[in-house]
C-alpha positions as CSV (number, residue, x, y, z in Angstrom):
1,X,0.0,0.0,0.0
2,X,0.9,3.3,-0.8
3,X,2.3,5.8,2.2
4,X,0.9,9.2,2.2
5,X,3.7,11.0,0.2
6,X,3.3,8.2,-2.4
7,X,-0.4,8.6,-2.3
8,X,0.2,12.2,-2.9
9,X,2.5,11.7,-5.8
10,X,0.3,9.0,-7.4
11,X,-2.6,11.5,-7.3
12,X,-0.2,14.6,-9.1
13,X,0.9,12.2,-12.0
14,X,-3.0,11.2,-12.7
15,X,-3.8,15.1,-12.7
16,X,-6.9,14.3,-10.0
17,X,-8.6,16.9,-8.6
18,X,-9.5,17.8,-5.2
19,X,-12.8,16.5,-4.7
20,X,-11.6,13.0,-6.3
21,X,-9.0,12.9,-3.8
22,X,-11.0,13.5,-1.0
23,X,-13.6,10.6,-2.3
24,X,-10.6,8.1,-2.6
25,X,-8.6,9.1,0.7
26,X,-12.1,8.5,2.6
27,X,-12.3,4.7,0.6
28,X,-9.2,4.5,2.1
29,X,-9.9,4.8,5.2
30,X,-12.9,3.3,5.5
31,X,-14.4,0.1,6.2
32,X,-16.9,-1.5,3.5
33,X,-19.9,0.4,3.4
34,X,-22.0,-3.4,3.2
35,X,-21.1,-6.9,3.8
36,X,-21.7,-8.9,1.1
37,X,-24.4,-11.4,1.0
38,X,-24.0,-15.0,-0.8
39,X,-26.9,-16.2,-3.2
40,X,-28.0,-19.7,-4.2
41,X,-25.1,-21.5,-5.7
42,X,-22.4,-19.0,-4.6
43,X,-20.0,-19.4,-1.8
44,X,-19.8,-16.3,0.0
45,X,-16.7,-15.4,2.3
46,X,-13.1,-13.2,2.2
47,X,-10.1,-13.4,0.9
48,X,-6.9,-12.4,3.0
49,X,-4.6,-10.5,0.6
50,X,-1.0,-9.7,0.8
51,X,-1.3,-6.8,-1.4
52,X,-3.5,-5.1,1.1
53,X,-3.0,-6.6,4.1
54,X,-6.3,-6.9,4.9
55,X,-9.2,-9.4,4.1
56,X,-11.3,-8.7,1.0
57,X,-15.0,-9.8,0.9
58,X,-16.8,-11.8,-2.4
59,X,-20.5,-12.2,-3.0
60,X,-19.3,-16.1,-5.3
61,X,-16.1,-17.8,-5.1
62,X,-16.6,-18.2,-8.9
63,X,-16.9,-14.8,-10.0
64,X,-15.6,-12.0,-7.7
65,X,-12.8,-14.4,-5.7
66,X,-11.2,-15.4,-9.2
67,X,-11.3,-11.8,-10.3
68,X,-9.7,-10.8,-6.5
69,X,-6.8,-13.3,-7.3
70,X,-6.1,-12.7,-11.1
71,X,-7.1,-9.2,-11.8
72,X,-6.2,-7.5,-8.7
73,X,-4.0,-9.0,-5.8
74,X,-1.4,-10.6,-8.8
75,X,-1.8,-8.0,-11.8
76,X,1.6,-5.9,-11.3
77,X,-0.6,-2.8,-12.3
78,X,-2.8,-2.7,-9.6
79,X,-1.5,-0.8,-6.5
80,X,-4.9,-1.0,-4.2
81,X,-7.8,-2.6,-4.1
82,X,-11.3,-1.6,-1.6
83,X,-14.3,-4.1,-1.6
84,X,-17.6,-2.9,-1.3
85,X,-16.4,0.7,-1.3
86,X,-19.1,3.4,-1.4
87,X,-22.7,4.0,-2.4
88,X,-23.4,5.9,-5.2
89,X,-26.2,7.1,-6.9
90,X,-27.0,5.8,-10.9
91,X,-29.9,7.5,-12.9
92,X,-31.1,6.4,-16.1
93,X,-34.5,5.5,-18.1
94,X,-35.9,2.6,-17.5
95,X,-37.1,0.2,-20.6
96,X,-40.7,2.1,-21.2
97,X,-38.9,5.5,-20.7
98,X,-39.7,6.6,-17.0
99,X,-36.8,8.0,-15.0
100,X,-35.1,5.6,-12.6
101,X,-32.6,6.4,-9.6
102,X,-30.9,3.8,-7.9
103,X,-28.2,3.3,-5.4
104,X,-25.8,0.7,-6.3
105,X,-22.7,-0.1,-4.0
106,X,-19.7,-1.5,-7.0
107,X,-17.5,-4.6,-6.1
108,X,-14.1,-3.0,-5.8
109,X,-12.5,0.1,-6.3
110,X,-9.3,-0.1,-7.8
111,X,-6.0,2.1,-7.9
112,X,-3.7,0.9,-11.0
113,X,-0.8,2.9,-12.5
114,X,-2.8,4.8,-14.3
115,X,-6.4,4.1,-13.8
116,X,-8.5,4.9,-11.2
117,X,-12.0,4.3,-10.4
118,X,-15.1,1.6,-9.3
119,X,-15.7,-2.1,-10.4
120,X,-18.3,-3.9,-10.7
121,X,-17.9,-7.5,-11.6
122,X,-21.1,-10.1,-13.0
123,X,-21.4,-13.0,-14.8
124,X,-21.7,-13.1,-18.9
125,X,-25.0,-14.4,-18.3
126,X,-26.6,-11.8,-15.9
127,X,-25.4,-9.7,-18.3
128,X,-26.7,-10.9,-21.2
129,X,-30.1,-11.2,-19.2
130,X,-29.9,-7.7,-17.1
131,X,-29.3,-5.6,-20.7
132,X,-33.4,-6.8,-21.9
133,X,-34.8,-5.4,-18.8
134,X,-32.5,-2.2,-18.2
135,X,-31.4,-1.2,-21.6
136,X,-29.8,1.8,-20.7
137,X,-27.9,0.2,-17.6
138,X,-26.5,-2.2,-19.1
139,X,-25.6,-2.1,-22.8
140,X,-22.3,-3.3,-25.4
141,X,-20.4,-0.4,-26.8
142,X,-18.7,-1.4,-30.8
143,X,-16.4,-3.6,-29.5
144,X,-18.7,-5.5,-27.4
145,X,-17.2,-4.4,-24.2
146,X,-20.2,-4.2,-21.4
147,X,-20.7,-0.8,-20.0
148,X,-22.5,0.9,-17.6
149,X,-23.4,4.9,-18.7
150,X,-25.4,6.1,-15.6
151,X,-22.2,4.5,-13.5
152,X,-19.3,6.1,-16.2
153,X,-21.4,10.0,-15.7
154,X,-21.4,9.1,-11.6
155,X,-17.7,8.4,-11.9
156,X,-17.0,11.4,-14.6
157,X,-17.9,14.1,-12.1
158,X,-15.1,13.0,-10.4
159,X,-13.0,12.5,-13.2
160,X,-12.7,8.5,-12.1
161,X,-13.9,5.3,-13.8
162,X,-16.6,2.9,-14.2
163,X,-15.5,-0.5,-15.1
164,X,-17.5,-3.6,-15.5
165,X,-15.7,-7.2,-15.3
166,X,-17.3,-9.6,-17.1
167,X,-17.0,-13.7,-16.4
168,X,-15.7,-14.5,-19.9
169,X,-12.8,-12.1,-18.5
170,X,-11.4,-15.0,-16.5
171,X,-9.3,-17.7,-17.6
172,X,-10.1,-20.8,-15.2
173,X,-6.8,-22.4,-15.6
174,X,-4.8,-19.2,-14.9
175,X,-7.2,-18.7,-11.8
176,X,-6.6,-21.8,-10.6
177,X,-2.7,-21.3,-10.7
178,X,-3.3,-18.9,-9.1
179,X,-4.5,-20.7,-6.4
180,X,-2.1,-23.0,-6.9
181,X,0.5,-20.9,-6.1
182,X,-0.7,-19.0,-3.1
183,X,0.7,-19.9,0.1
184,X,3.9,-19.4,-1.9
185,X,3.3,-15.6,-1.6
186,X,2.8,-15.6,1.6
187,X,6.1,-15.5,2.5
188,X,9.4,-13.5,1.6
189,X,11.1,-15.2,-1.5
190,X,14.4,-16.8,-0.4
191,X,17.5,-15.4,-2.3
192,X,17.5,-18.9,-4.5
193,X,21.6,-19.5,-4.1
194,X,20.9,-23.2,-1.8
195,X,22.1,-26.0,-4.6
196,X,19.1,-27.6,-5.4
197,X,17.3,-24.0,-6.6
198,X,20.5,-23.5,-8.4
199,X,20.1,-26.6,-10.3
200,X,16.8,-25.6,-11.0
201,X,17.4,-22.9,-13.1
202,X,20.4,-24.3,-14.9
203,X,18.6,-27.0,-15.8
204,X,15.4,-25.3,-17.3
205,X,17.8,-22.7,-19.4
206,X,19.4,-26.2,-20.6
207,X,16.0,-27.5,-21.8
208,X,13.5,-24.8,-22.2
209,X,10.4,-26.4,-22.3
210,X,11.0,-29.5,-20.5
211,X,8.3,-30.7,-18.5
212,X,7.4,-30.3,-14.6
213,X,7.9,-33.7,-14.1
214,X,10.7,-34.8,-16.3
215,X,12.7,-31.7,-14.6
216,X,11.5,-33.2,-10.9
217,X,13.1,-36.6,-12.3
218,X,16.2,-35.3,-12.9
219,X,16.5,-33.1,-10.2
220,X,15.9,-35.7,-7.7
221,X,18.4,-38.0,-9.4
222,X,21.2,-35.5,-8.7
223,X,19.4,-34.7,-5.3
224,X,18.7,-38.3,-3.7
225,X,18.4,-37.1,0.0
226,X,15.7,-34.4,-0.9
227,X,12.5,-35.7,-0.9
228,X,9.9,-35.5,-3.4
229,X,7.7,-32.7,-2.1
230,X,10.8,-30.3,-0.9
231,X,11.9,-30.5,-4.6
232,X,8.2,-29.7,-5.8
233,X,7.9,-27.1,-3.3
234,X,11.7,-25.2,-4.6
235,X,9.9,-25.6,-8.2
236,X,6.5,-24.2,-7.3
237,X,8.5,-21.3,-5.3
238,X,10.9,-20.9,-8.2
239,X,7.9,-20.4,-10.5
240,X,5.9,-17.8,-8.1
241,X,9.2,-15.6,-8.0
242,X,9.8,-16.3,-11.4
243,X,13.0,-17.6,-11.9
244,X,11.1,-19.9,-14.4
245,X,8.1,-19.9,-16.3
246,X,5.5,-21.8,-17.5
247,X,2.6,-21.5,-19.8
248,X,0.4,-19.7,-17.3
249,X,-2.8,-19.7,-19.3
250,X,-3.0,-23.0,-20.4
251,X,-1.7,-25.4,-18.4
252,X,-2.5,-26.3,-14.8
253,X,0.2,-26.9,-12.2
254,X,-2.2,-29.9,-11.0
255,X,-0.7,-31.6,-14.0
256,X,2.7,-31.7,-13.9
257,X,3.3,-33.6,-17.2
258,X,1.4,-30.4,-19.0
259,X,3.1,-28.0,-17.8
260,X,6.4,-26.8,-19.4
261,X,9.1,-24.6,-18.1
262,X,11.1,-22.1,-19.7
263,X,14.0,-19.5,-18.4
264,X,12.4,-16.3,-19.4
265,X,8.9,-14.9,-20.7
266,X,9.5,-14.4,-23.9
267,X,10.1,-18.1,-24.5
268,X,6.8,-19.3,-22.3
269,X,4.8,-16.6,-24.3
270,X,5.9,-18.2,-27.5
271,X,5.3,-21.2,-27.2
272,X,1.9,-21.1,-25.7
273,X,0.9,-18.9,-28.6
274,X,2.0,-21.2,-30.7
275,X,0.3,-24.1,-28.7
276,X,-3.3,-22.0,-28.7
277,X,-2.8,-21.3,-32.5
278,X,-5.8,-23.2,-33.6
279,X,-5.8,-25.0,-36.9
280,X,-8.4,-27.2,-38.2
281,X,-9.4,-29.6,-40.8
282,X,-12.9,-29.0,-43.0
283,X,-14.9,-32.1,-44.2
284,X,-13.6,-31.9,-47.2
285,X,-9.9,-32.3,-46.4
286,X,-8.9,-28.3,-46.7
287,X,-7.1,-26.3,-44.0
288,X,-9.9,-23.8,-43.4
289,X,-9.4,-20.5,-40.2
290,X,-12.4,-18.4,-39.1
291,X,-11.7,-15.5,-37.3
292,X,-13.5,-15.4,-34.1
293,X,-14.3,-11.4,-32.9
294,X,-17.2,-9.9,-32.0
295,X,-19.5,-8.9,-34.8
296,X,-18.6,-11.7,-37.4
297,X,-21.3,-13.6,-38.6
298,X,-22.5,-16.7,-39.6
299,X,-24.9,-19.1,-41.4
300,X,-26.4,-21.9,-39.0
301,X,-29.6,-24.1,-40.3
302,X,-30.8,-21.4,-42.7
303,X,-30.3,-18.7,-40.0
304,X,-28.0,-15.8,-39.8
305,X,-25.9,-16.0,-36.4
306,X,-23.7,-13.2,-35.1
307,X,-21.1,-13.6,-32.2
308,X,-21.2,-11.0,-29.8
309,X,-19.1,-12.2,-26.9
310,X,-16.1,-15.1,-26.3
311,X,-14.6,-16.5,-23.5
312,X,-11.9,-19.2,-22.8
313,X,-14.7,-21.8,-22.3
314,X,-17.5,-20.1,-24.6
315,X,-18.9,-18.4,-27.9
316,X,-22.1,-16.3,-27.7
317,X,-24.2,-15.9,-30.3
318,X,-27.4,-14.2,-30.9
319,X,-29.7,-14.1,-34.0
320,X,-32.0,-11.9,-35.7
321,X,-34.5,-12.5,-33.5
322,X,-32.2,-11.1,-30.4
323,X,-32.2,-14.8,-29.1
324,X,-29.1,-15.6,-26.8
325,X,-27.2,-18.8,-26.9
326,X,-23.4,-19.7,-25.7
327,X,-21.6,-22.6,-27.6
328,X,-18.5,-24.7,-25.4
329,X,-15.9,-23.8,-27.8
330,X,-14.9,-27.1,-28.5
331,X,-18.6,-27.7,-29.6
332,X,-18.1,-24.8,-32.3
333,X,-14.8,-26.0,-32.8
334,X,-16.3,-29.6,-33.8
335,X,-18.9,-28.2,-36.1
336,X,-16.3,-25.8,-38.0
337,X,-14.2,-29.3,-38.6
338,X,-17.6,-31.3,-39.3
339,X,-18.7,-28.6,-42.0
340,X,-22.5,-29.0,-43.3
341,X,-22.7,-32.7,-42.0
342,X,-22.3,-31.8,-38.4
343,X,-25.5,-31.3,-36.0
344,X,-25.5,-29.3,-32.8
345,X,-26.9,-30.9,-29.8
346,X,-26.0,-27.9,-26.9
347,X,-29.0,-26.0,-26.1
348,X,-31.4,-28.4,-27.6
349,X,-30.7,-26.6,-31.3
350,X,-29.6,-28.8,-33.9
351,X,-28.2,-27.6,-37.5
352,X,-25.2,-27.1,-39.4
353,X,-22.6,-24.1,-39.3
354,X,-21.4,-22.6,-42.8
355,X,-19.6,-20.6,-43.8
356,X,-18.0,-18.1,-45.9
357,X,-16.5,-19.5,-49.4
358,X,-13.7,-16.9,-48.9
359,X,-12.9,-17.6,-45.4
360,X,-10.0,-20.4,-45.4
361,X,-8.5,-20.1,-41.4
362,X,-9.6,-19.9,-38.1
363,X,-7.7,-18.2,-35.5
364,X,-8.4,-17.4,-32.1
365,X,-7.9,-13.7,-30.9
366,X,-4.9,-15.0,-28.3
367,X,-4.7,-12.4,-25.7
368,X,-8.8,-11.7,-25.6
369,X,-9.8,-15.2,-25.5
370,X,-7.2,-17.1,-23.0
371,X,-6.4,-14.2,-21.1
372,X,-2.8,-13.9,-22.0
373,X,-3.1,-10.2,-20.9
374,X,-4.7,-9.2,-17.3
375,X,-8.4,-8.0,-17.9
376,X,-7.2,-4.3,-16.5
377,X,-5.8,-4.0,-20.2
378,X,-9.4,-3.1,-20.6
379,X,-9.2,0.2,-18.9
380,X,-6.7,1.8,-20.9
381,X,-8.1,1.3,-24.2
C-alpha cells in the first residue's frame, strides 16, 4: 500500500482533482460500506490479501474471488484494491422511458498505475439477461465491451472510472494457478543460491520447455536425499518468484506432465501462442481459419448467427430474433471441422454451421480469449 507521500505523488501524476482525492482518501480509510451477501449457488466469504493486508470480501467464489486473485492482488498494475467501497447514486430511463434512480454499492475500487475508479464484476450471463430489462444500464459499446453509462457519468464528475468485469474475463486455468501458487506468496522469496534451486534454473535454461515432471526426475536424481515434495515445493516457489516460467494460461500446475518450463517470458509466451494457434481440418480435407471477434457472422440451419461475446470456455451468439445462446468452444470447434454434415446438440438446437466461401483459417484472438493479458488491459483502451 501506498504511504501518504506516495499517495500524494500518485494522485499529481494522474492530474486528479481535489474532490476526487478527497472521495478516494475517505475509501481508504474506510471500512466496507455493506457486507456482502452470498446467493444460491455461490460461496460467500473473504479473501486475505498480501497486497492489502487486509481481508477482501466476495458475494461467489466463482466470480468475484477469481477476479480478486487474477485481476487484482497478482496483476503488477494494480496498486490497491477496496471491496464494497461506497454507495453511489445511478440515474437512467428505464425500458418504457420513465426515469429511474438507484443506489448501487460496486465490487471493488481499484487504484492501477494509471487508472482509477469503481468495479463492478457479474457473470456473462446476468449480463446478457440484465441488458433486456434495463437497456440503458447495461448495454455493449462497438467492440462489445459491457458498459454501464449512468455509473461512467457518476464516476465522470469526479473525473474517475466505471468499469464492469465480465466472467468471460477470467481464464479458469490461470485462476486456478493462481491458487495454486498461493501460500507461496505468503512469505518473503528466499535469495534462491541453496544447490538444489541453483540446479533448478540451470537446468530449465538447458531444456526450455521441459516438462514439470521430467525436470523433478532429474533433479531428484542428482538430489537423492531431498525428498519429493521439498523438490516440488523449490519448483513451485521458483515459479511464483519467477525464476522460471510456464505456460500460465493453459496449463495447470495440478498436471505436472502439462506444464512446461522455460528460463524467461518471452520463450513461455511463444510457445503457448504457438500451442493455442488453432488450426483445423474441414470435411472436405482443406485447411480452413475463421476468425472469431465480435461482430462476425454466420450461417447456422438457414439462420443468420452473429457472435457478440467469447470466452476461454464459450462463444455467444445471438440471431436476428435477439435470441441468446453460448456454444462450449470445442462444440463450435467440432462443427467448423464437421462442416454441413455436423449437428449441434447444446441447447437443444440442432443444424449445421457454414460458412464463408472466402474464409480459409480460423484463428483465435490469443490475448482476448485465454487471457494472455490481465483483464485491466481493458481500462486503458
Amino acid at each position: 500500500m501506498m504511504t501518504p507521500q506516495e499517495f500524494d505523488r500518485w494522485c499529481d501524476r494522474l492530474n486528479l482533482p481535489d474532490r476526487a482525492r478527497k472521495l478516494i482518501s475517505q475509501i481508504r480509510g474506510s471500512e466496507p460500506v455493506r457486507t456482502v451477501q452470498g446467493n444460491r449457488g455461490n460461496l460467500r466469504g473473504n479473501y486475505s490479501s498480501n497486497k492489502m493486508g487486509r481481508t477482501i470480501q466476495f458475494e461467489s467464489h466463482r466470480g468475484e474471488l477469481a477476479h480478486i486473485i487474477d485481476g487484482l492482488e497478482h496483476n503488477p498494475d494494480v496498486i490497491e484494491y477496496y471491496d464494497q467501497p461506497s454507495t453511489i447514486e445511478l440515474n437512467y430511463l428505464s425500458k418504457s422511458g420513465k426515469k429511474v434512480r438507484s443506489q448501487h454499492t460496486p465490487d471493488f475500487f481499484t487504484l492501477s498505475n494509471n487508472w482509477v475508479g469503481w468495479e463492478e464484476f457479474k457473470f456473462e450471463e446476468s449480463l446478457i439477461r440484465e441488458s433486456e430489462d434495463k437497456p440503458n444500464r447495461y448495454t455493449r459499446d462497438v467492440e462489445g465491451n459491457w458498459r454501464c453509462p449512468p455509473g461512467e457519468e457518476y464516476a465522470k464528475s469526479y473525473e474517475l472510472n466505471y468499469l464492469f468485469v465480465s466472467s468471460t474475463q477470467l481464464n479458469p486455468i490461470r485462476v486456478r494457478n493462481w491458487n495454486w501458487l498461493e501460500d507461496y506468496f505468503k512469505q518473503p522469496f528466499p535469495s534462491f543460491e541453496r544447490q538444489s534451486d541453483l540446479e533448478i534454473i540451470s537446468f530449465v535454461r538447458s531444456q526450455p520447455g521441459i516438462t514439470f515432471t521430467e525436470l523433478l526426475k532429474n533433479i531428484q536424481a542428482s538430489n537423492p536425499d531431498l525428498v519429493s515434495a521439498s523438490l516440488v515445493d523449490c519448483i513451485n516457489l521458483a515459479i511464483a518468484a519467477e525464476k522460471i516460467f510456464i505456460n500460465f494460461n493453459t496449463e495447470p500446475l495440478s498436471e505436472p506432465d502439462r506444464v512446461r518450463i522455460f528460463p524467461n517470458q518471452e520463450l513461455a509466451t511463444a510457445y503457448e501462442e504457438k500451442s493455442l494457434a488453432l488450426s483445423v481440418v474441414s470435411s472436405t480435407g482443406g485447411v480452413n481459419h475463421l476468425s472469431i471477434e465480435v461482430g462476425a457472422a454466420l450461417s447456422w440451419d438457414g439462420q443468420h448467427w452473429e457472435i457478440t461475446n467469447y470466452s476461454s470456455e464459450n462463444i455467444y451468439l445471438k440471431n436476428t430474433d435477439g435470441k441468446i445462446i453460448n456454444l462450449p468452444n470445442e462444440e463450435f470447434n467440432n462443427l467448423f471441422i464437421q462442416g454441413h454434415k455436423s449437428l449441434c446438440t447444446c441447447n437443444n438446437l440442432c443444424g449445421s454451421i457454414t460458412l464463408p466461401s472466402h474464409i480459409r483459417s480460423i484463428s483465435l484472438p490469443l490475448r482476448q480469449s485465454y487471457g494472455l493479458s490481465h483483464t485491466k488491459i481493458d481500462r486503458y483502451t
